[in-house]
C-alpha positions in Angstrom: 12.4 -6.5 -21.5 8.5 -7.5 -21.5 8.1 -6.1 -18.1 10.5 -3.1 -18.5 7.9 -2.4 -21.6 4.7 -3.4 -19.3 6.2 -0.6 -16.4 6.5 1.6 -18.3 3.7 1.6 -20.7 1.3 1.8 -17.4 3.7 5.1 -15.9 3.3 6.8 -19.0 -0.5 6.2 -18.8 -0.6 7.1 -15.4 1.2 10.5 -16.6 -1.4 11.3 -19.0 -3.8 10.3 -16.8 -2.7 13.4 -14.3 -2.3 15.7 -17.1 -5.7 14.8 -18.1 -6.9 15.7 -14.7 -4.8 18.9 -14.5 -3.1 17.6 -11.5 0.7 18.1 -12.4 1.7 16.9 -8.6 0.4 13.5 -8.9 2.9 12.4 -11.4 5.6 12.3 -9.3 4.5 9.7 -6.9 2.2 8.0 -9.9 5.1 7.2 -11.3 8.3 6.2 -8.7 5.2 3.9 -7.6 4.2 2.3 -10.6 8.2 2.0 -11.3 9.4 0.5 -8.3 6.7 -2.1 -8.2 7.6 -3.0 -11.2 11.1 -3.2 -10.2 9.6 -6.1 -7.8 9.0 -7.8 -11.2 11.7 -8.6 -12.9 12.7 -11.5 -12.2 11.4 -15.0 -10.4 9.1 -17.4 -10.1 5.5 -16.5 -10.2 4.5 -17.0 -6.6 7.5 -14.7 -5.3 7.3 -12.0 -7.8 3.8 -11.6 -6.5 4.9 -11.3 -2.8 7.8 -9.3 -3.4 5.3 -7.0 -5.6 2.9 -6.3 -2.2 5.8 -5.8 -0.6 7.3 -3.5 -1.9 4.1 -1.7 -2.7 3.3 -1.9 1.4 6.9 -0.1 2.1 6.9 2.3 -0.6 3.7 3.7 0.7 4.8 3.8 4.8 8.3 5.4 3.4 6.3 7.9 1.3 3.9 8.5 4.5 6.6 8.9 7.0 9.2 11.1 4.6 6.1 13.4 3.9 5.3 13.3 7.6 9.2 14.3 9.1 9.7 17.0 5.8 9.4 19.9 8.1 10.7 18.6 11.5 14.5 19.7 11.3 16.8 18.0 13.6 14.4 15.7 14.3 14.1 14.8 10.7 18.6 13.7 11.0 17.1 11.5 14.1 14.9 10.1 12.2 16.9 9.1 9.0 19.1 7.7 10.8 16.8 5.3 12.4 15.2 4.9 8.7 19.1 4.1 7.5 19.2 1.2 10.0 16.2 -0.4 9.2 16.3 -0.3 5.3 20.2 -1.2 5.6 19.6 -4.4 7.6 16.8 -5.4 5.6 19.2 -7.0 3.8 19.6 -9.8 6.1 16.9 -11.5 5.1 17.8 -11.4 1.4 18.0 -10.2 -1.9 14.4 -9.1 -2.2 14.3 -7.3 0.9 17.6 -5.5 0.4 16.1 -4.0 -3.0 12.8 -3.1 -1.3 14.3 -2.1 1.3 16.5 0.5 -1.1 13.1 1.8 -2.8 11.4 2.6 0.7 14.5 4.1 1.6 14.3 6.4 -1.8 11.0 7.5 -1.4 11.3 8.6 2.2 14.4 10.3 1.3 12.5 12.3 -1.9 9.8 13.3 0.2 11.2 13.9 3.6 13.2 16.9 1.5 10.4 17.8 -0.3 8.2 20.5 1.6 4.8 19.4 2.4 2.0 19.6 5.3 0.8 16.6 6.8 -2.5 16.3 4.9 0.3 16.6 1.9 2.1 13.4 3.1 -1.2 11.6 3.4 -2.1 12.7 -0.1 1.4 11.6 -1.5 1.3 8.1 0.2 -2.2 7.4 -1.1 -1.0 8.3 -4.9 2.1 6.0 -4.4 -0.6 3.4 -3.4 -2.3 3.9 -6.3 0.3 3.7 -8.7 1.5 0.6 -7.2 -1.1 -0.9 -7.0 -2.4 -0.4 -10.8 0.5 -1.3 -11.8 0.4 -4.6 -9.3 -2.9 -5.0 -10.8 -1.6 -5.0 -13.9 1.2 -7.3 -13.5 -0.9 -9.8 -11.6 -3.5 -10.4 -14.8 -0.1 -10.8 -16.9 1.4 -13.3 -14.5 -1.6 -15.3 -14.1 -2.5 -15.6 -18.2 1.4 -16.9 -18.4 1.4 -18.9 -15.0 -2.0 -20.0 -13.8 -2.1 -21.1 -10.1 1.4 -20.8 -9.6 1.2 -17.2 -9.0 -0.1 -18.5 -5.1 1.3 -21.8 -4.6 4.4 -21.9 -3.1 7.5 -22.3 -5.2 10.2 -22.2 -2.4 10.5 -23.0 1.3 12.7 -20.3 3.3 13.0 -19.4 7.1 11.1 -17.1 8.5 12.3 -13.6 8.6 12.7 -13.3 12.3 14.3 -16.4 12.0 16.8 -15.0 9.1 16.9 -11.7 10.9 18.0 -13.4 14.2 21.1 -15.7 11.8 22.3 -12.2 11.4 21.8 -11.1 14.8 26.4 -10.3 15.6 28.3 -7.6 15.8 30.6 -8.6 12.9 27.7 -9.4 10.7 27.8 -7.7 6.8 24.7 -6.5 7.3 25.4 -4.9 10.5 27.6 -2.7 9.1 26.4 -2.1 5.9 23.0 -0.5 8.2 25.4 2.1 10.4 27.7 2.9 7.3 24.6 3.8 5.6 22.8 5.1 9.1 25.9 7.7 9.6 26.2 8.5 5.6 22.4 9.6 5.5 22.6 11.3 8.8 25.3 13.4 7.3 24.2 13.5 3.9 20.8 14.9 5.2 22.2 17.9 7.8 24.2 18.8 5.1 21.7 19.2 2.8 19.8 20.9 5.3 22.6 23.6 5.5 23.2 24.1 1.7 19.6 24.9 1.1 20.0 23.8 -2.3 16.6 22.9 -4.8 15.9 19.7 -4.1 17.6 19.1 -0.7 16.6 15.1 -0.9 19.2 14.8 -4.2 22.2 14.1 -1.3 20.5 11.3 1.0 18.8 9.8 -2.2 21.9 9.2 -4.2 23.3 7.9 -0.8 20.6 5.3 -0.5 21.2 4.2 -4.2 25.2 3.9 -3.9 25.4 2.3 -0.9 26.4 -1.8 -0.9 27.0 -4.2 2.0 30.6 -4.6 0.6 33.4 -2.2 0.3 34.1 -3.0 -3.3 30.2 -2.8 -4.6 30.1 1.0 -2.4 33.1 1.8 -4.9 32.0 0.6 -7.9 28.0 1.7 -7.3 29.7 5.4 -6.6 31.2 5.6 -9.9 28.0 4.2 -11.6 26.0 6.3 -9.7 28.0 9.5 -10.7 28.2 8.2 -14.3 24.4 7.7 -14.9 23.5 10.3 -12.8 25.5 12.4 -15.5 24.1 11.0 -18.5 20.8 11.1 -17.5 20.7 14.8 -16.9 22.4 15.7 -20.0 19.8 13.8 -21.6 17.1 15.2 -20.0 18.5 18.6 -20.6 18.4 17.4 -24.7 14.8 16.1 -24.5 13.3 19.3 -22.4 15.5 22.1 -23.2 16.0 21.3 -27.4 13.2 18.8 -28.5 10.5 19.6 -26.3 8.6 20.4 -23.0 5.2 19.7 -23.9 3.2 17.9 -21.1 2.9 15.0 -24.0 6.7 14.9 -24.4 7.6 14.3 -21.0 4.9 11.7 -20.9 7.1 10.1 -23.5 10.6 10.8 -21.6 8.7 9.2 -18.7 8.3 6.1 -20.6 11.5 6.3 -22.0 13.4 6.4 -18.5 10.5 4.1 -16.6 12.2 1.4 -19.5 15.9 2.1 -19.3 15.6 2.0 -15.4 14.0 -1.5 -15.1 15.7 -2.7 -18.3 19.0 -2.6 -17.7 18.6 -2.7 -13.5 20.3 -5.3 -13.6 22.5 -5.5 -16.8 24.1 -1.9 -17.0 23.8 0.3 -14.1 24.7 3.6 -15.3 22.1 3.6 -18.0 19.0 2.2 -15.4 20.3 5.1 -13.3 20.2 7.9 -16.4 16.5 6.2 -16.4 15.6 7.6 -13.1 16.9 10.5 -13.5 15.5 11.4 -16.6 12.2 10.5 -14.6 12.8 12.6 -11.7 13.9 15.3 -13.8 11.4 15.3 -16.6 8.2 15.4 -14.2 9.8 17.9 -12.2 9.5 20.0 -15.1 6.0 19.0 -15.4 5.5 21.4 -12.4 7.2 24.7 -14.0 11.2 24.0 -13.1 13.9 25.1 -16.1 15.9 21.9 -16.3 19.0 24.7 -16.4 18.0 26.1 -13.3 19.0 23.0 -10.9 21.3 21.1 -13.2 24.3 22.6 -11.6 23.2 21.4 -8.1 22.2 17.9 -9.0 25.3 17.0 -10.5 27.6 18.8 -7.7 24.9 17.1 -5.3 25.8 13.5 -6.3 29.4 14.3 -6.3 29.0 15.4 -2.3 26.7 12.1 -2.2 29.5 9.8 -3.1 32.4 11.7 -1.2 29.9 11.0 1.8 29.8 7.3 1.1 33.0 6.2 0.3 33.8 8.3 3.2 31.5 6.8 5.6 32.2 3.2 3.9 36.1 2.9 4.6 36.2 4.8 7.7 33.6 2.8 9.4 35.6 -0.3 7.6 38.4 0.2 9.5 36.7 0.8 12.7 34.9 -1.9 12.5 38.4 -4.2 11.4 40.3 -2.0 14.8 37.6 -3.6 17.1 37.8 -7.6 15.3 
């Protein structure tokens, strides 16, 4: 719970922060960076949670920079998430970690590539990710160090290197394989139909694609019903918070916080409710910028029903072609 607390005590202070400065926009990627370093976090020893932090906080940035960069490039955008699909999906192979950061770089390219911006836009929203992140690394660092000392950078495991664990996975009938052109096809899909609806918020599809996608059959299933679950709860409590109790730029400071804690404390120990986080985050500081939770409430639940039709779709289709060809 400490660094659930420690996450999101430092988004909500980033928050006000942008308020402060009158600069509504920065919240957005203030916060999903501060939040999904902290993510890196969680659990580990010392030495790795410090890696896996720079990581992430490295990936986050280039996925922000290249989503922002592709937002107005069309077909070329499908081309592109489909490459982006392949990459993050395989990242897997070399473990846990990676497949997690590999999930959040995924997220933020999918939020901004549907979000319209200019190129100097992209550059802007990359270099605010940074500097979430990397407060919020900062901040993490001094806490690891006062508990940990030295072992925050002396090696507490030895592992291969990736290219070596990248080329262990290197067959055509590897998990990870799959897993990257189930969710390669799913986002290419996902994204030209977004594309065609033309609904607010076109990135909600590929998103929600990248966050219910699993290497296995069973954990697709499962994460789709989560996924739909959360997704649900979260914006009926956001519409309670905004709409009822308030929409004061303090308030959604606060729902900020709130969701910034239920995401990275219960991540890993009750999925629906960590995803109700993120969406209460997503949702809150997009009312920061003027939008009526009511206005695009329909289209984000309808949005992450299409999501997982897509992916348990693309999952067990691609399953069996993949067992025809074994």
């Amino acid at each position: 719970m400490a660094p659930a607390v420690l996450t999101g005590t430092v988004a909500g202070v980033l928050t006000l922060l942008a308020i402060a400065l009158d600069d509504y926009p920065a919240t957005l990627p203030l916060v999903i960076g501060a939040a999904f370093v902290g993510i890196a976090n969680l659990n580990g020893a010392a030495d790795v949670r410090v890696r896996t932090m720079l990581w992430t906080l490295l990936w986050i940035t280039l996925g922000t920079l290249l989503g922002g960069t592709v937002a107005t490039w069309n077909v070329v955008e499908i081309a592109v998430v489909g490459v982006v699909g392949l990459a993050g999906g395989f990242a897997g192979a070399m473990g846990a970690r990676a497949l997690v950061t590999g999930v959040l770089a995924m997220v933020v390219y999918t939020v901004f590539s549907g979000t319209a911006m200019t190129f100097p836009d992209a550059i802007r929203a990359a270099a605010l990710m940074a500097l979430g992140g990397g407060v919020m690394f900062v901040v993490a660092l001094v806490a690891i160090l006062q508990r940990s000392g030295r072992a925050a950078f002396q090696r507490s495991e030895m592992r291969n290197s990736i290219m070596t664990r990248l080329r262990d996975h290197r067959h055509r009938d590897d998990v990870f394989f799959h897993h990257a052109l189930r969710l390669a096809v799913a986002l290419m899909v996902g994204t030209a139909l977004a594309n065609l609806l033309a609904w607010p918020h076109e990135y909600w599809i590929p998103m929600t694609i990248v966050w219910m996608t699993r290497p296995d059959s069973d954990g697709t299933v499962s994460r789709v019903t989560e996924r739909i679950l959360g997704t649900f709860v979260g914006i009926a409590l956001s519409l309670l918070l905004i709409e009822v109790v308030s929409n004061s730029p303090i308030a959604i400071a606060i729902y900020t916080i709130l969701g910034t804690v239920l995401l990275l404390a219960f991540l890993q120990a009750n999925y629906p409710i960590a995803v109700s986080g993120i969406s209460l985050i997503i949702v809150a500081l997009f009312s920061l910028l003027g939008e009526p939770v009511l206005d695009t409430i329909a289209y984000r639940a309808t949005a992450t029903v299409i999501a997982g039709v897509i992916t348990i779709a693309a999952a067990f289709l691609l399953w069996r072609m993949a067992d025809r060809s074994t």
